[in-house]
C-alpha positions as CSV (number, residue, x, y, z in Angstrom):
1,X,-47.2,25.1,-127.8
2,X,-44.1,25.5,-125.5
3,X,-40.9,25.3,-127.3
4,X,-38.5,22.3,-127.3
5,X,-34.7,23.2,-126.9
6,X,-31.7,20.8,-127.3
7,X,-28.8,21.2,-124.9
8,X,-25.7,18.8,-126.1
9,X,-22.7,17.9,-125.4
10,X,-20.2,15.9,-124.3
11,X,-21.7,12.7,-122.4
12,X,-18.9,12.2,-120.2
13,X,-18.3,15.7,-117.6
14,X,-17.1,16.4,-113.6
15,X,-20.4,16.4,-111.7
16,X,-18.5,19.5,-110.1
17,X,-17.0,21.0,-113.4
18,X,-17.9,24.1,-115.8
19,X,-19.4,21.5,-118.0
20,X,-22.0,20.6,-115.8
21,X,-22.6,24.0,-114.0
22,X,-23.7,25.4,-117.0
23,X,-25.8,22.4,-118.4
24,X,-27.2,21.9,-115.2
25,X,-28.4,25.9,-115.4
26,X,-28.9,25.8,-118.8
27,X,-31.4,23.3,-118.3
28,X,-33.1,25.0,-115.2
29,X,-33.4,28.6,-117.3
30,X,-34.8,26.8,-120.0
31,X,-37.8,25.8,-117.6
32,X,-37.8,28.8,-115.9
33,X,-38.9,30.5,-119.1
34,X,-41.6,28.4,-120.6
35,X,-39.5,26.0,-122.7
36,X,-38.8,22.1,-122.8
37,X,-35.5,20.6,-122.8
38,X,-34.7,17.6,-125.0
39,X,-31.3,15.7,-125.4
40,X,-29.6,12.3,-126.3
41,X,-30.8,11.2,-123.0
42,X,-27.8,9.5,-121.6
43,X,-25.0,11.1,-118.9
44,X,-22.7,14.2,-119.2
45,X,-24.0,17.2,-120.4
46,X,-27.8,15.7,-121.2
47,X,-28.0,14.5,-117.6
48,X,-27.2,17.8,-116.1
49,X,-29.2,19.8,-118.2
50,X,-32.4,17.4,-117.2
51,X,-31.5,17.6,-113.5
52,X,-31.4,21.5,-114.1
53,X,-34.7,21.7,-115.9
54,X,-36.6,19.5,-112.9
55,X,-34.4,21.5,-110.2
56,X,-36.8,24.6,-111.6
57,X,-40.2,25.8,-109.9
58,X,-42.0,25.9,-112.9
59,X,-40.6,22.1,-114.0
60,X,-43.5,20.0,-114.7
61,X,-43.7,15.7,-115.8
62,X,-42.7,15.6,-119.6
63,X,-40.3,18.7,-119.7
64,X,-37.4,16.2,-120.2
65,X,-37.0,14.2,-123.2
66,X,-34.4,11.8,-124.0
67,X,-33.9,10.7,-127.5
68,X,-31.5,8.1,-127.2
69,X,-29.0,6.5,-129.7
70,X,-30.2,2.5,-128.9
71,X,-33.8,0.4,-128.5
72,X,-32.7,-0.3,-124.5
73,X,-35.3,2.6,-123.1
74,X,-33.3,1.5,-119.5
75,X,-29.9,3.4,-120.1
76,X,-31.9,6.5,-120.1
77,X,-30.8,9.0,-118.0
78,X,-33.1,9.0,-114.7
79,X,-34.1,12.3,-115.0
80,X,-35.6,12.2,-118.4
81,X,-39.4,12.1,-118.6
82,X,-40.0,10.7,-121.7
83,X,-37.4,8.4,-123.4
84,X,-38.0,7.7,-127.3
85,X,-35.6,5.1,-127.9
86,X,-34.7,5.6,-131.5
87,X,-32.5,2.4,-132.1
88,X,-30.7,4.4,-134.7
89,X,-27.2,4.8,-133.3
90,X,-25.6,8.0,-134.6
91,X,-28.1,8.9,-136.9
92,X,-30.3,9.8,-134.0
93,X,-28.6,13.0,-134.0
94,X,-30.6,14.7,-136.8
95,X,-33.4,14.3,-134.2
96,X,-31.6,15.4,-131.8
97,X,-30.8,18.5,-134.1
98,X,-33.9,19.1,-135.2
99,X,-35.5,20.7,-132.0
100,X,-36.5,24.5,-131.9
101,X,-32.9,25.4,-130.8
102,X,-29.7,23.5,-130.6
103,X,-27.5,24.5,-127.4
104,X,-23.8,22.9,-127.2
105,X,-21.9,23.1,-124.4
106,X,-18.3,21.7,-125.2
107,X,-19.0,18.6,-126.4
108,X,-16.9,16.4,-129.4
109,X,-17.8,14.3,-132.8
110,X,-20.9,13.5,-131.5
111,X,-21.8,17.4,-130.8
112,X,-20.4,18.2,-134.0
113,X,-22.5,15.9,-135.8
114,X,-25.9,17.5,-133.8
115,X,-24.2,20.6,-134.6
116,X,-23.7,20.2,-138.3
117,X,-27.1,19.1,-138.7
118,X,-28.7,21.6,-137.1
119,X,-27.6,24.1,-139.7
120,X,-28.8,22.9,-142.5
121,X,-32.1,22.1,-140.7
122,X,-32.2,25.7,-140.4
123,X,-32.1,25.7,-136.2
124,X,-31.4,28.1,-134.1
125,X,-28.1,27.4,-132.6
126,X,-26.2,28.6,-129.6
127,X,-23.1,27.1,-128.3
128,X,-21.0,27.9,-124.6
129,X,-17.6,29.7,-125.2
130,X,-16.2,29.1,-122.2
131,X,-15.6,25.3,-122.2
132,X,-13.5,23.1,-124.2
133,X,-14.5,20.6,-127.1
134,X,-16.6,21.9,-130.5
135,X,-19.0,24.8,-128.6
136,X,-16.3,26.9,-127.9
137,X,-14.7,26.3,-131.5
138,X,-17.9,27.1,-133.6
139,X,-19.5,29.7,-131.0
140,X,-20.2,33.4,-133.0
141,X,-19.2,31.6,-136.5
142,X,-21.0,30.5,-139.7
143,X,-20.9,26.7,-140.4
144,X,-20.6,27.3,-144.3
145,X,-21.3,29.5,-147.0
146,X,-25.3,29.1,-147.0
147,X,-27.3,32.4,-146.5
148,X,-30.0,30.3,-144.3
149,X,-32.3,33.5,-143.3
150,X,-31.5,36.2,-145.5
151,X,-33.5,39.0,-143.5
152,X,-31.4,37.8,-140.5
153,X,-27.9,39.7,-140.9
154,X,-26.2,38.1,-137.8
155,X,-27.3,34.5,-138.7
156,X,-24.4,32.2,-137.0
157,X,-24.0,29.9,-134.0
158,X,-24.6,32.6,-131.4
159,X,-21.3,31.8,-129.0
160,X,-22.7,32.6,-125.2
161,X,-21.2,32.8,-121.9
162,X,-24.1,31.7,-119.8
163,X,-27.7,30.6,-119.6
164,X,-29.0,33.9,-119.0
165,X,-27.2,35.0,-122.8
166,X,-28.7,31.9,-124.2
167,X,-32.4,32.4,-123.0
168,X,-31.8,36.3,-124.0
169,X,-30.7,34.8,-127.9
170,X,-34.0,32.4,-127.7
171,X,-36.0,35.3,-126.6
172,X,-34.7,37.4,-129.6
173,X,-34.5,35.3,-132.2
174,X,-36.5,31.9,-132.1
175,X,-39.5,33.2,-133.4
176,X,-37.6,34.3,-136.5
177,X,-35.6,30.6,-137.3
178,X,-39.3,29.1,-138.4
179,X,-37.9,27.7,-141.8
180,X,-37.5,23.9,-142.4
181,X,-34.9,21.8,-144.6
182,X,-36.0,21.8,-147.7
183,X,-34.3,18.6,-149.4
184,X,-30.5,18.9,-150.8
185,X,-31.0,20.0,-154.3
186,X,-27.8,20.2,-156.9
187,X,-25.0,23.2,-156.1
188,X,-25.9,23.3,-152.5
């Protein structure tokens, strides 16, 4: 079963900017290498990264899927293949979050809420550096105090530069981030 990656961020980005250059080839290196891409489904960051992944060779129907926030399947980005519309506002970003991976690029609350629940979900989670909003603030850093994966020493949000990093982190460490959430229990 291929893999399915979430690249996030902010939904608002220059169609010519750093933002979207490195969605847009995030998205296509994710494709390139045998995974599926998966986002909130609506403009920005999720758009580019879904115009990326269908720019690639290997890009096949149902490599895109939007998960967006509303019922209104139509607001979907055009280059998503499948759209679940969730109707469930912000709290669609636990779904969002709870992909294979978690990629930010920039990206503000709304990233940080994906972000945030990604870690306890126990995700694998790489964010860009080299753009502004929340990626750049929480790349090569611990979210909290948890020890998720104790046989994994360097266990943070592994901070990246490009997509080539990123699909070098997935390659090395996705197979290892295989736990689940296991309920909140007291003194966590």
């Amino acid at each position: 079963m291929r893999k399915l990656v979430s690249v996030i961020g902010d939904s608002k980005i220059e169609k010519d900017g750093a933002k979207y250059r490195a969605a847009f080839s995030m998205g296509k290196a994710l494709i390139d290498h045998g995974y599926r891409v998966a986002s909130g489904g609506l403009g920005g960051v999720m758009e580019a990264a879904f115009e990326g992944a269908k720019s690639s060779k290997f890009y096949r129907e149902g490599d895109t899927v939007a998960i967006l926030p509303m019922f209104d399947r139509t607001l979907a980005s055009d280059a998503a293949d499948i759209v679940i519309a969730t109707g469930l506002d912000i709290y669609r970003n636990v779904i969002v979050a709870n992909s294979d991976a978690v990629i930010a690029i920039g990206g503000g609350a709304g990233t940080l809420s994906e972000m945030t629940n990604a870690w306890p979900l126990k995700r694998l989670m790489i964010a860009f550096r080299g753009v502004d909003g929340w990626s750049a603030k929480v790349a090569d850093t611990r979210l909290d105090h948890r020890i998720r994966y104790p046989e994994i020493e360097e266990d943070r949000v592994f901070g990246v530069d490009t997509a080539e990093e990123a699909v070098a982190i997935l390659e090395k460490y996705l197979n290892l981030y295989t736990g689940t959430h296991q309920g909140i229990k007291r003194g966590d």
